[in-house]
C-alpha positions in Angstrom: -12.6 -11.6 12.6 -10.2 -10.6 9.9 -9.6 -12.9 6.7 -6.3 -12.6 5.6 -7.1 -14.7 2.9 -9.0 -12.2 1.2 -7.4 -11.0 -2.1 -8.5 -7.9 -3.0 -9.2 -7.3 -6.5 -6.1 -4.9 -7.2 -3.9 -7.2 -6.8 -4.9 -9.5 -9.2 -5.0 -7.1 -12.1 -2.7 -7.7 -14.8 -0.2 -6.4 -15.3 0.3 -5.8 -11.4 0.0 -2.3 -9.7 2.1 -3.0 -6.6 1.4 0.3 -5.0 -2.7 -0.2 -5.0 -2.2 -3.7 -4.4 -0.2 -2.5 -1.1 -3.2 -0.4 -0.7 -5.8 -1.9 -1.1 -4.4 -4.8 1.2 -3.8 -1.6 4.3 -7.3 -0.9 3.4 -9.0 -4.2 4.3 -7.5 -4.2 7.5 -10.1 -3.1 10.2 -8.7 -0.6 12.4 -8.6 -3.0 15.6 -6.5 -4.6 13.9 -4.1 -2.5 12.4 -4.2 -0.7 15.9 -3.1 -4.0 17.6 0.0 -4.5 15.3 1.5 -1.1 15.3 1.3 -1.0 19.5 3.1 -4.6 19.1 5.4 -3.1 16.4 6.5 -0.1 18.4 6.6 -2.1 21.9 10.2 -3.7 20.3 11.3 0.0 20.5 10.5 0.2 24.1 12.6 -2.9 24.4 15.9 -1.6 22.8 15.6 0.9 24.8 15.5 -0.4 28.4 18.4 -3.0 27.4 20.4 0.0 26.3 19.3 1.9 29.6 20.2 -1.6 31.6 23.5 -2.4 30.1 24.4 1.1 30.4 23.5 1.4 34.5 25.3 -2.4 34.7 28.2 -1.1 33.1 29.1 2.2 34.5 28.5 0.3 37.8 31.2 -2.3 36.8 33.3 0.4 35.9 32.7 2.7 39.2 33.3 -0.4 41.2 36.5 -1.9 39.8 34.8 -4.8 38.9 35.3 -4.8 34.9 37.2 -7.4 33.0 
């Protein structure tokens, strides 16, 4: 399993390298894992978008149908 308590050694350097620090750190991650967080990531996107598509279909129905405060 992954460790996110590793360090890796770039970001202890001093003084700090932010940017290979970030890398390093994207690097450590196995793939699995990474994989597993971008599909959760990008699922939100899905989300917004079928509560836009919903509200959208609820509306225009209220609004065909006289029904709109």
């Amino acid at each position: 399993m992954f460790d996110p308590l590793v360090i890796p050694p770039e970001a202890l350097a001093v003084p700090l390298d932010v940017a290979a620090a970030t890398r390093a750190y994207f690097e450590s991650v196995p793939p699995a894992a990474r994989a597993a967080a971008d599909a959760y990531f990008e699922g939100g996107y899905w989300l917004q978008l079928w509560d836009f598509l919903l509200g959208s279909v609820i509306g225009v129905a209220l609004l065909a149908w006289r029904r709109s405060p």
